[in-house]
N, C-alpha and C positions, 0 to 999 in steps of 0.2 A: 280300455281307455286309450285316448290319442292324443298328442297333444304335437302345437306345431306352432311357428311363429311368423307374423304376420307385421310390417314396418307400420303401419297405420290401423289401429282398430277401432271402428264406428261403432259405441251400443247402442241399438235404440234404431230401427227405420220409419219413423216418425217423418216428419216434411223437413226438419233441420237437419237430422241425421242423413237424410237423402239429399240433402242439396250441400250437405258438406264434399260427400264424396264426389259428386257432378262438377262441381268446381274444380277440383282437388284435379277431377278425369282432365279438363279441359285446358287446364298447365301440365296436362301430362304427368300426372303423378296419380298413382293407384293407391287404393284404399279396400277395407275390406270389413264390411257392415254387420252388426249380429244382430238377430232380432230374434225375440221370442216365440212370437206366430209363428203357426205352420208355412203357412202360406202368404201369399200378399190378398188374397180372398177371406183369408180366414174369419173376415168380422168387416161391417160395414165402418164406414169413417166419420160417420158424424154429418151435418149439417154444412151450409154457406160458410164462406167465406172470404171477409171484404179484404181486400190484398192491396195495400198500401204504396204509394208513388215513390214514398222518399225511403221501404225498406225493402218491404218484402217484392215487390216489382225488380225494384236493385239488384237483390240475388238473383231473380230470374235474368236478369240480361245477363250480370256474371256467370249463370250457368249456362246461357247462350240458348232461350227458352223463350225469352217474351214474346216473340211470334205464335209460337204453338200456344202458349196461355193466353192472349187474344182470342183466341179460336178456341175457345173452353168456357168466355164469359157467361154470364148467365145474361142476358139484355132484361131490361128494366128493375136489376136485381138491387141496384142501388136506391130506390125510391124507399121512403121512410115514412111510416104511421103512427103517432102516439095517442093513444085513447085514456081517459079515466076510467074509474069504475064502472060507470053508467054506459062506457060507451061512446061516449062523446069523442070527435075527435077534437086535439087541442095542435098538433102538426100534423103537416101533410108536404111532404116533400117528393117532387114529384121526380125518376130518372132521366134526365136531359141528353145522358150520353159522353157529359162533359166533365163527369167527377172523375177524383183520381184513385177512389177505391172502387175499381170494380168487383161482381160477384163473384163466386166459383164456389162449383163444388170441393169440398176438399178432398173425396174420391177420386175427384175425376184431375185435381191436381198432383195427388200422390200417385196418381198412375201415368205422369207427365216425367213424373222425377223418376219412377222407376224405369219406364220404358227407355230414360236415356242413358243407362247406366249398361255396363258392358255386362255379358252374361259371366255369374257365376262370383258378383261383386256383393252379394249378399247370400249369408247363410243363415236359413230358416228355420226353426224350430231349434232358437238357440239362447234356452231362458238363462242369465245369469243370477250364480248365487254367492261368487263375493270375487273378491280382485284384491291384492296387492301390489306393493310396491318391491321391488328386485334388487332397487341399489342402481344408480348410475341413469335415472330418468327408465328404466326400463319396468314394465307391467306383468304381471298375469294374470289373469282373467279364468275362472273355474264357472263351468256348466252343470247345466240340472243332471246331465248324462254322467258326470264325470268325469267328460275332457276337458283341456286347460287349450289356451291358446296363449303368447308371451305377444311383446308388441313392444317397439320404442316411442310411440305415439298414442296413446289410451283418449280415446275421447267419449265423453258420457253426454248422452243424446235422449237419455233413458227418461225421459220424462219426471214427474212430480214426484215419485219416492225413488229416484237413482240409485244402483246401488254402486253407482260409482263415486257421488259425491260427499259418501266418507271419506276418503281419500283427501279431499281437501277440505272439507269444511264438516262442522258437526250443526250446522242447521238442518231443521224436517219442518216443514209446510205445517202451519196452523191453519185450524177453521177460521173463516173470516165472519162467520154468524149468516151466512147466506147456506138455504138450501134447496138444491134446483128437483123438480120431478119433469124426468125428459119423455114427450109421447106424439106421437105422428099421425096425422088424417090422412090417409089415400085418396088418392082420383078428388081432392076439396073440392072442385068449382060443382062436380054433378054428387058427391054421395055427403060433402058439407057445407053447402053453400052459406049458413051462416056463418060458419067458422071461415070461410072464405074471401066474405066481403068484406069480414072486421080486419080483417089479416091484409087484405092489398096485394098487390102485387109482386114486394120487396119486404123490407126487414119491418117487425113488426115489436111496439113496444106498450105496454099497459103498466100504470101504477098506479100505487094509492095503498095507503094503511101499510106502510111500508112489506109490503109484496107488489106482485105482479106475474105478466105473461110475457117473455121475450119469444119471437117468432120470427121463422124465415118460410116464403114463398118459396119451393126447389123447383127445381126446371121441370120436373115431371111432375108436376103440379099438386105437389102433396107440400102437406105443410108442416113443417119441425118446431115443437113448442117444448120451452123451457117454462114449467112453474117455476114461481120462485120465491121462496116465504125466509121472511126474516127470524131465525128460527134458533134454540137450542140445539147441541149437537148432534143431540142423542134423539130427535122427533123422528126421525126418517125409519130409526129402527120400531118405533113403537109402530111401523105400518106393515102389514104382511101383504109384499109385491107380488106374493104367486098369486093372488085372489084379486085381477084387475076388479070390478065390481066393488068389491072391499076398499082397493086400495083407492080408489076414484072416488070414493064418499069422504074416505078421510082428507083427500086435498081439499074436498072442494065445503069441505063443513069450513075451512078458513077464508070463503070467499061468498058465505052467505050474503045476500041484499047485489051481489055483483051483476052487471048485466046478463042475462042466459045466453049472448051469443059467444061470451070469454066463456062462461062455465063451461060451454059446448065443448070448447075446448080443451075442454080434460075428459068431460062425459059421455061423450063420442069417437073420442081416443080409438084407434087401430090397436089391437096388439096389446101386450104388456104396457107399463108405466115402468120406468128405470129411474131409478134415483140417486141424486150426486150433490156429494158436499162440494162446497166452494172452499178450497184451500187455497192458502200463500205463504209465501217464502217471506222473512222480515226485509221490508223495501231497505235495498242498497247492501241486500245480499252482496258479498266479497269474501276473498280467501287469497292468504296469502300462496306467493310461486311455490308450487310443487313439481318439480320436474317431470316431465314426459307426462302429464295428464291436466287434462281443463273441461270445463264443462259448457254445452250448450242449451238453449229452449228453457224450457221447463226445470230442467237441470238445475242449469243457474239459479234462474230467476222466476221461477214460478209466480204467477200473479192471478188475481180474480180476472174475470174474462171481460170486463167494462171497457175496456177502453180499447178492445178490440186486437191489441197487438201483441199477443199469443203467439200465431203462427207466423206473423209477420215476423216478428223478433229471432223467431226460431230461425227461419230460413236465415234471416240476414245474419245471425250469427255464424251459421254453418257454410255460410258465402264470405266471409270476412276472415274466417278462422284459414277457410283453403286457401283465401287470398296470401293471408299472412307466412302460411308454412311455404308457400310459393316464392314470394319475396326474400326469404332466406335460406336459403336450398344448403342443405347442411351444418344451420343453425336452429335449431329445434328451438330452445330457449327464448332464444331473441324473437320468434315468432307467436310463441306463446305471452310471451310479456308484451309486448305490442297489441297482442289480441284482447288479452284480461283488461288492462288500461282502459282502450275502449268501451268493453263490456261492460262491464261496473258501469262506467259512465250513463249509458244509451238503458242499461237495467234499470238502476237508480231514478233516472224519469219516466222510464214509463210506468213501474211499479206505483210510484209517484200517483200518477194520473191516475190508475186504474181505481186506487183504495181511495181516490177524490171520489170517481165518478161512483163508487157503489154506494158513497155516502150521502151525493146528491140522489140517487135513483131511491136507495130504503131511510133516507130517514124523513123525519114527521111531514117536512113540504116535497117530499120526492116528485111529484107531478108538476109542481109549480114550478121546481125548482129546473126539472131536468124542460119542462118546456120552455122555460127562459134560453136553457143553453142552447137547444137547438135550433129556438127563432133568431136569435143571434149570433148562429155559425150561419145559418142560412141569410141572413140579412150580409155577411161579409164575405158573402163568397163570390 
């Protein structure tokens, strides 16, 4: 076993956990990342993602990036589709160019954040299995291998079950009663052209009977679809995922009478179906100062994924947090309490929002309801 210490430790190389240390590089001050995966390839990243003007954009110029992330958009990744059951479209928003959440991969963003980070700022295949506190704001951090690493700065990046944020607080993510089956169409326009033309261009949304299909068009022209059923906890286990065939009859037994070009869209499915609960942290998540350690992203503030500002939050957390320790340069404390202050704040409403918006999307007028807000962001923009 090896153990050694490090003045800044990042858990989690997530998009926040990486744009904490890029900041942190670009005041000149170095940081030192743990992340579980072997590798930065070790697993695909997920789906689109719309990146926000007034946050997650922010941290990108704080990490001295917005250029390069221009040059990553997705083009016409912004236009929006809401359909009912049937099919029908009820919005249609078309990408003008002029919005201010453009698209992007979040692969091909998280390999924007790694590529700019000095070699040898993240260490790989480095699962953690618990952390204390030392006395004096100082940390240690113990690994799956064994080894320990000590730090005066502990920062937990680690996503929805942290296992850094006992440390400061005793909240863990509840189910919010949403639950997602995630599956992907290849080459759409030539091998699923129905599932194609429902789906559009850009982001794609279906409701009714409090479910639905959330959708993204990807650059490579396959299309990422979230089932989404308003559900008991425990439904996703009563379906066996190794048996796509199988598992594809039980989603779609809850979408009888539904148009066949959305059914397609699970019946057609590439690949496995994976399935994922919607958890959230209680909105206005806080904890009180704990010296030498605070949390970012998911960490924090964990929320359902409606109102879109997930990763956005995430970054600008870990842009705001480098800000801060910057500003105080051998004040740790005072960095940290000036960061938390805000957090809460910027947590507390978006969380806010989010458990709005999944209430107008699943409950009983969810179509009507979510298509009022949209003809109405659309009419004031």
């Amino acid at each position: 076993m090896r153990s050694n210490h490090v003045p800044i430790a990042v858990i989690g190389a997530g998009l926040g956990g990486l744009t904490a240390p890029r900041v942190l590089h670009v005041n000149g001050i170095e940081a030192t990342v743990f992340e579980r995966e072997a590798s930065a390839a070790a697993r695909t990243q997920g789906g689109m993602l719309d990146i926000h003007e007034e946050n997650g954009q922010r941290a990108l110029r704080a990490a001295g990036l917005h250029d390069e992330f221009r040059e990553i958009i997705h083009e016409g990744g912004q236009a929006l589709r809401l359909v009912g059951p049937d099919g029908t479209v009820h919005v249609c928003l078309e990408d003008d160019g002029q919005g201010g959440r453009p698209e992007v991969d979040r692969g091909d963003l998280r390999g924007l954040l790694l590529d700019s980070l000095p070699h040898g700022t993240i260490r790989w295949g480095a699962k953690v299995t618990g952390a204390r506190g030392l006395g004096d704001g100082r940390h240690e951090v113990t690994f799956a291998d064994g080894s320990t690493v000590t730090t005066d700065l502990l920062i937990g990046a680690d996503g929805a079950w942290s296992r850094i944020r006992p440390l400061v607080s005793g909240a863990r993510p509840a189910y919010t009663g949403i639950s997602f089956v995630e599956s992907e169409l290849l080459d759409a326009d030539t091998r699923h052209p129905r599932g194609a033309a429902l789906v559009g261009g850009g982001f794609f949304v279906c409701l009714g009977e409090q479910k639905g299909f959330l959708g993204h068009r990807e650059p490579d022209g396959s299309l990422h679809v979230y089932t989404a059923v308003k559900a008991d906890e425990g439904w996703l286990d009563t379906i066996d995922f190794g048996e796509a065939p199988a598992a594809k009859e039980a989603v779609l037994a809850h979408f009888e009478g539904w148009d066949e070009g959305l059914r397609s869209l699970v019946a057609d499915a590439d690949g496995p179906l994976t399935p994922r609960r919607v958890h959230a942290l209680p909105v206005g998540h806080r904890w009180d100062r704990v010296p030498g350690v605070t949390l970012l992203g998911d960490a924090a503030h964990l929320m359902s994924p409606f109102a879109g500002e997930g990763a956005n939050l995430a970054m600008f957390d870990g842009a705001e947090l480098a800000r801060a320790v910057a500003a105080h340069p051998g004040d740790t404390e005072a960095a940290l309490t000036a960061y938390e202050q805000a957090l809460f704040l910027r947590g507390a409403a978006s969380a806010t929002e989010s458990a709005a918006s999944l209430d107008t999307m699943f409950g009983e007028d969810g179509l009507a309801r979510t298509t009022a807000f949209f003809t109405a962001h659309a009419t004031s923009s």
